[in-house]
VMD Tcl script that builds the backbone (N, CA, C; Angstrom):
set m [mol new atoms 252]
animate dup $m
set s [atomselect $m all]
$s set {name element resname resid chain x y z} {
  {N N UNK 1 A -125.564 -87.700 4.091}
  {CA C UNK 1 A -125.382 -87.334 5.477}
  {C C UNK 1 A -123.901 -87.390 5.863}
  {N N UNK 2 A -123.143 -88.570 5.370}
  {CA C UNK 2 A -121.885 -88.336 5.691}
  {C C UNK 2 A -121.260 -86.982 5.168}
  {N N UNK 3 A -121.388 -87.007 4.095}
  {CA C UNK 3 A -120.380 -85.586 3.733}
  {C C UNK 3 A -120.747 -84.351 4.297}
  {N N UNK 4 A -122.261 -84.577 4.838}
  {CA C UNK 4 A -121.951 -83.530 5.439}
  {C C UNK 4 A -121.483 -83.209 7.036}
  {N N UNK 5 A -121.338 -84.382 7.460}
  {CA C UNK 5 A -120.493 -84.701 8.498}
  {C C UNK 5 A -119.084 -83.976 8.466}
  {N N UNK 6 A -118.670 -84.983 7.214}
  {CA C UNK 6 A -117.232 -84.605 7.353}
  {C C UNK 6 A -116.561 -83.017 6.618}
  {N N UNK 7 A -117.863 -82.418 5.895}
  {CA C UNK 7 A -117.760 -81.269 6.069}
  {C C UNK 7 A -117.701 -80.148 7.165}
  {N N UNK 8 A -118.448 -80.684 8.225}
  {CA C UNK 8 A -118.498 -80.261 9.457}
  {C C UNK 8 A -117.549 -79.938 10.267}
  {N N UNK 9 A -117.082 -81.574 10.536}
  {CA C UNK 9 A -115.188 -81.589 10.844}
  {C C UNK 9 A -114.619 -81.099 10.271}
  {N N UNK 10 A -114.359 -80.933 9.342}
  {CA C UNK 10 A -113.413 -80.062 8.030}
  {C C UNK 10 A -113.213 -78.239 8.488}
  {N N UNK 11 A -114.604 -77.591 8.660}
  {CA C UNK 11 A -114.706 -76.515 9.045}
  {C C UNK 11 A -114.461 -76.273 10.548}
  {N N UNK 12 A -114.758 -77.218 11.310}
  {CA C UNK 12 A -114.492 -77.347 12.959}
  {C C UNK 12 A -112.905 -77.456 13.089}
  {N N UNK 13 A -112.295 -78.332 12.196}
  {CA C UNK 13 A -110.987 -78.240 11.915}
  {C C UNK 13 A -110.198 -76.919 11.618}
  {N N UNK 14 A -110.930 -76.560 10.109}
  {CA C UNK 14 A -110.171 -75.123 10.044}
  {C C UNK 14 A -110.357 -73.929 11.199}
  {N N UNK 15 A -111.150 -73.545 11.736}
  {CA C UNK 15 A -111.247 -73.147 12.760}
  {C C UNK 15 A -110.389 -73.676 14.060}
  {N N UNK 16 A -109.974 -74.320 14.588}
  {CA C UNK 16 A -108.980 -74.287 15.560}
  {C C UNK 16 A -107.962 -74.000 14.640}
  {N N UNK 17 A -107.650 -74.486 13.779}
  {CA C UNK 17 A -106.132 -73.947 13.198}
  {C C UNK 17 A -105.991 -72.134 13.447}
  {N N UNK 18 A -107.097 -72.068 12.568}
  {CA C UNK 18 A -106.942 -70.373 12.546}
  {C C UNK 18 A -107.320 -69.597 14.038}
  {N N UNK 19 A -107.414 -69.878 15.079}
  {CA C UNK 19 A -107.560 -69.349 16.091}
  {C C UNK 19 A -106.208 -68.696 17.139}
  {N N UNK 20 A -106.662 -67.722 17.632}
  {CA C UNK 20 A -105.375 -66.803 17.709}
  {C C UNK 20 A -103.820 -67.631 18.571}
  {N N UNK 21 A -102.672 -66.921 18.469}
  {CA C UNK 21 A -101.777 -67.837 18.512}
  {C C UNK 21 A -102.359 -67.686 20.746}
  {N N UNK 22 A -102.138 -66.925 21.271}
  {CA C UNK 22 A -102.431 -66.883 22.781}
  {C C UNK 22 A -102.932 -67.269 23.258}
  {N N UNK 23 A -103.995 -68.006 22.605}
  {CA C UNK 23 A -104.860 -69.444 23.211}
  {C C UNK 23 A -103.810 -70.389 23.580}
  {N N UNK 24 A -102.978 -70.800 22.474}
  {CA C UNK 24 A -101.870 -71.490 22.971}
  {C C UNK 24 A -100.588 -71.415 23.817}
  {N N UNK 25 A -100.254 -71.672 24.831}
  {CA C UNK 25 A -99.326 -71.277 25.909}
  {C C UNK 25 A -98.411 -71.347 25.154}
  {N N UNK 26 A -97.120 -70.803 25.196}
  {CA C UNK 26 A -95.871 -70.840 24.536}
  {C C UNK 26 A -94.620 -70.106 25.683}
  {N N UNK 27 A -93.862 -70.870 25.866}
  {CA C UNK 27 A -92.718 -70.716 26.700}
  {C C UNK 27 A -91.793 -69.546 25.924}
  {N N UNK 28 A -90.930 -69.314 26.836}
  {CA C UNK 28 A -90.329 -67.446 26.602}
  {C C UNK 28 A -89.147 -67.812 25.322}
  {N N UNK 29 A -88.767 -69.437 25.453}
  {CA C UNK 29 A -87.874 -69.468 24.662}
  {C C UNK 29 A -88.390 -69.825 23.074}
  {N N UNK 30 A -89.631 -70.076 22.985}
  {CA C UNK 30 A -90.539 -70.760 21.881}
  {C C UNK 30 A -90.940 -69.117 21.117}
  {N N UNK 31 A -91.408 -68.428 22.487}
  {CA C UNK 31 A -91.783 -66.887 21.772}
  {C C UNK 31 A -90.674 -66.039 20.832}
  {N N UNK 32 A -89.130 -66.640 21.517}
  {CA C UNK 32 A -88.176 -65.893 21.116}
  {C C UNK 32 A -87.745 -66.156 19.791}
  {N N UNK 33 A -88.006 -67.413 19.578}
  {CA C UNK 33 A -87.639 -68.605 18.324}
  {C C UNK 33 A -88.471 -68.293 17.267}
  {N N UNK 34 A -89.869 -67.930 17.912}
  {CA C UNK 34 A -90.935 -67.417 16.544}
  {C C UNK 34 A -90.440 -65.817 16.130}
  {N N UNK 35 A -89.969 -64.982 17.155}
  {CA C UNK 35 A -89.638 -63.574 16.720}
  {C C UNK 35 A -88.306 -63.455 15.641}
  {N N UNK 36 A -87.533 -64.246 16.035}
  {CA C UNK 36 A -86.212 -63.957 15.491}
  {C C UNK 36 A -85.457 -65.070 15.162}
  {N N UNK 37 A -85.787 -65.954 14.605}
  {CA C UNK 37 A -85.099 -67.422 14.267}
  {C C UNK 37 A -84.921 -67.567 12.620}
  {N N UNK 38 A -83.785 -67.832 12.418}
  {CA C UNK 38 A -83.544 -67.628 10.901}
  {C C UNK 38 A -84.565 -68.822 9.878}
  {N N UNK 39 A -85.332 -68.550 9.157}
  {CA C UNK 39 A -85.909 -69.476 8.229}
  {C C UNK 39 A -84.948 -70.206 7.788}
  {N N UNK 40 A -83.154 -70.215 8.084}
  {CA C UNK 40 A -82.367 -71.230 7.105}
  {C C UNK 40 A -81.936 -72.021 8.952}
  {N N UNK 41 A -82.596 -71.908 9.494}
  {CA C UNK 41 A -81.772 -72.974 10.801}
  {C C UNK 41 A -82.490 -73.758 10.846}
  {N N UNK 42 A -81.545 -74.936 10.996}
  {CA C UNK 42 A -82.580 -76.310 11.278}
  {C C UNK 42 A -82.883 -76.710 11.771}
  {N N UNK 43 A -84.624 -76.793 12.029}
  {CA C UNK 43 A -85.892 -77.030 12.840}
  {C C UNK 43 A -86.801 -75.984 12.884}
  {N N UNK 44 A -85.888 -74.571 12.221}
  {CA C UNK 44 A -86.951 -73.659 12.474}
  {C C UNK 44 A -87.277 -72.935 10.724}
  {N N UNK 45 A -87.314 -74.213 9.833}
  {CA C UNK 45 A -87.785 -73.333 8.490}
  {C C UNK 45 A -89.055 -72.984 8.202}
  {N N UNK 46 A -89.885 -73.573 8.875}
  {CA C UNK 46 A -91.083 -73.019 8.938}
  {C C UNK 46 A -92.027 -71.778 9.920}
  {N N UNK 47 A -90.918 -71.795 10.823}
  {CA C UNK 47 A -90.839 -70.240 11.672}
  {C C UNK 47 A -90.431 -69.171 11.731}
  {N N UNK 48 A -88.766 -69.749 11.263}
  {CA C UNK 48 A -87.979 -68.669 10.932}
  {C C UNK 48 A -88.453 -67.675 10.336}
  {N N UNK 49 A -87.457 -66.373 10.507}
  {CA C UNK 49 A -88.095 -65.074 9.393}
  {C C UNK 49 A -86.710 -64.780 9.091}
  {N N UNK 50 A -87.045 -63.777 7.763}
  {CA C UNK 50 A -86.049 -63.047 6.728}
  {C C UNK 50 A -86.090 -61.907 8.038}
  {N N UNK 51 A -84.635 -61.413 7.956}
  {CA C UNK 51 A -84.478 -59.940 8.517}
  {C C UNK 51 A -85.555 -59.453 8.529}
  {N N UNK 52 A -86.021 -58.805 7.138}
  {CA C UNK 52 A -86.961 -57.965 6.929}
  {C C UNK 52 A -88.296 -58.119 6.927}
  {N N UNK 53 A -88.618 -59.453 7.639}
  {CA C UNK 53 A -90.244 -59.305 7.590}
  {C C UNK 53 A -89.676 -59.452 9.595}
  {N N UNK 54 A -88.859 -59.723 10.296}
  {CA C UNK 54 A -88.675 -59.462 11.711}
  {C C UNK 54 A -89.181 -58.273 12.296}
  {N N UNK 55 A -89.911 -57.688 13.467}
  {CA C UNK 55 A -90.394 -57.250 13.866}
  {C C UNK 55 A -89.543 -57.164 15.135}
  {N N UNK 56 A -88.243 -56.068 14.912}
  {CA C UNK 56 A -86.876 -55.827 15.856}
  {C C UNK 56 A -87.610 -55.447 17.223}
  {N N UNK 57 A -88.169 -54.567 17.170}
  {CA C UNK 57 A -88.638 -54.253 19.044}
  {C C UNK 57 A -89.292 -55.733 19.692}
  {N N UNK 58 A -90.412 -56.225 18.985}
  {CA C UNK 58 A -91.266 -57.632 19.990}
  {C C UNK 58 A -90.160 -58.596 19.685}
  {N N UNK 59 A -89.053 -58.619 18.545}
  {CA C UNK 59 A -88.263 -59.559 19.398}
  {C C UNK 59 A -86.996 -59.673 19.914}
  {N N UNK 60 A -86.665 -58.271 20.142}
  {CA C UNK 60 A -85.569 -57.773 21.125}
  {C C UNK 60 A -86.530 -58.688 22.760}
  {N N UNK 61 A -87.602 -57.735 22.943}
  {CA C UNK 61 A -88.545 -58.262 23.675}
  {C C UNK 61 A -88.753 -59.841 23.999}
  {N N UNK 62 A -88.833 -60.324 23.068}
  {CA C UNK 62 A -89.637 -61.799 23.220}
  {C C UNK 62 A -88.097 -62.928 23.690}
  {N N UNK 63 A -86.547 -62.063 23.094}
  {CA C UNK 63 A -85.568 -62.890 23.680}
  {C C UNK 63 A -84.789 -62.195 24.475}
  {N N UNK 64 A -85.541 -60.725 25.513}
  {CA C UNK 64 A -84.607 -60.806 26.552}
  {C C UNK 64 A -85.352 -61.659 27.141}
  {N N UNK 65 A -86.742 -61.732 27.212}
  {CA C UNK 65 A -87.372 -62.175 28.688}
  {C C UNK 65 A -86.967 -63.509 28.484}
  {N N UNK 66 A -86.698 -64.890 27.297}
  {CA C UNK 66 A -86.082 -65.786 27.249}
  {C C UNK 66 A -84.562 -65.800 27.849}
  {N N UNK 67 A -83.865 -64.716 27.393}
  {CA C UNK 67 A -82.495 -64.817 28.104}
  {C C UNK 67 A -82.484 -64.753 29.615}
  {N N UNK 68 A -83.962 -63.606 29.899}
  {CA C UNK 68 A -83.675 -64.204 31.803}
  {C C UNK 68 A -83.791 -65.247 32.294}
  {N N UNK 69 A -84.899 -66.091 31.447}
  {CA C UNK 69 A -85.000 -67.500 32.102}
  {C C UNK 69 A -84.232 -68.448 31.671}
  {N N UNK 70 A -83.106 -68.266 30.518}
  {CA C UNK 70 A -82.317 -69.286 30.340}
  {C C UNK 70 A -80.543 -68.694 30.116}
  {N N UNK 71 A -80.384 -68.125 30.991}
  {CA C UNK 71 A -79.081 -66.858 30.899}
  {C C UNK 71 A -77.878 -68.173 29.859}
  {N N UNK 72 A -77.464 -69.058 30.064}
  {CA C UNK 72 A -76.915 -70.007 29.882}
  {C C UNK 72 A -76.958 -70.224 27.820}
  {N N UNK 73 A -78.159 -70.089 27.684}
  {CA C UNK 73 A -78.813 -70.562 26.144}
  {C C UNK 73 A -78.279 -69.891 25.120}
  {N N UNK 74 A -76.619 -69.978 24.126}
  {CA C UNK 74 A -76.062 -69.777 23.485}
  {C C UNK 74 A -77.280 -69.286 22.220}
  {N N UNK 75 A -78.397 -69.892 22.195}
  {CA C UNK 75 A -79.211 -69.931 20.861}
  {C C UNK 75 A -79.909 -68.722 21.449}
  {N N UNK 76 A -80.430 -68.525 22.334}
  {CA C UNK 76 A -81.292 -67.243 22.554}
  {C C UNK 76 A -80.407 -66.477 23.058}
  {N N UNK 77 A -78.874 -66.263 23.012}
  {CA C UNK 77 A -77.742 -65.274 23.059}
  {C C UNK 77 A -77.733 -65.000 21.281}
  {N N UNK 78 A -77.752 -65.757 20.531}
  {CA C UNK 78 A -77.478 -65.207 19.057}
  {C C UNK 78 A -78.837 -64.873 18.437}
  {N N UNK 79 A -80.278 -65.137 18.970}
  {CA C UNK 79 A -81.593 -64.795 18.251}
  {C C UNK 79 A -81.422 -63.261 18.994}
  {N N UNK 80 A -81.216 -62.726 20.168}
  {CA C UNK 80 A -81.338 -61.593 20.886}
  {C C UNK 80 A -80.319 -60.833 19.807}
  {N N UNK 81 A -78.959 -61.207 19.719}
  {CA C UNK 81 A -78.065 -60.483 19.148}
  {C C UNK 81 A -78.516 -60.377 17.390}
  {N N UNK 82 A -79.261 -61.497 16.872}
  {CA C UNK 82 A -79.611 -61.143 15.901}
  {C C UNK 82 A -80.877 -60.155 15.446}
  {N N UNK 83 A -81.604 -59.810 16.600}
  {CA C UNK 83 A -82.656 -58.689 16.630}
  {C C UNK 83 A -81.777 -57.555 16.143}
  {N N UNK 84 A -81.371 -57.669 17.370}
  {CA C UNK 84 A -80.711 -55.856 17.506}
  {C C UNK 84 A -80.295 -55.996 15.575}
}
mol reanalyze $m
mol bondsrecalc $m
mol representation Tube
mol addrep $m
């Protein structure tokens, strides 16, 4: 009976993991960081992307609307400039 308990949890587990990212709220500067953040900067090697797997239009997108809300933010001035 236990294992299959903790089989239970196990699958109840994998399931929230894999559930879509928009369930989860994410701020304009978090969206911008997942679009265009270098896999070699540190804090973001597990987000970051290579140029070429970047997706230039959603995150031209994802760090102007960060640059309106943080005009100031040197880091979402160089993720925007690193889209383009």
């Amino acid at each position: 009976m236990a294992a299959g308990i903790s089989i239970h949890k196990a699958l109840l587990s994998a399931l929230l993991v894999l559930l879509p990212a928009p369930v989860l709220a994410q701020s304009a500067l978090d969206d911008c960081a997942m679009q265009a953040a270098s896999q070699y900067e540190a804090g973001y090697e597990s987000v970051g992307r290579n140029m070429t797997e970047m997706d230039a239009a959603l995150a031209v997108e994802a760090c102007e609307r960060a640059l309106g809300e943080n005009p100031d933010n040197v880091q979402v001035k160089g993720w925007l400039a690193r889209s383009y």
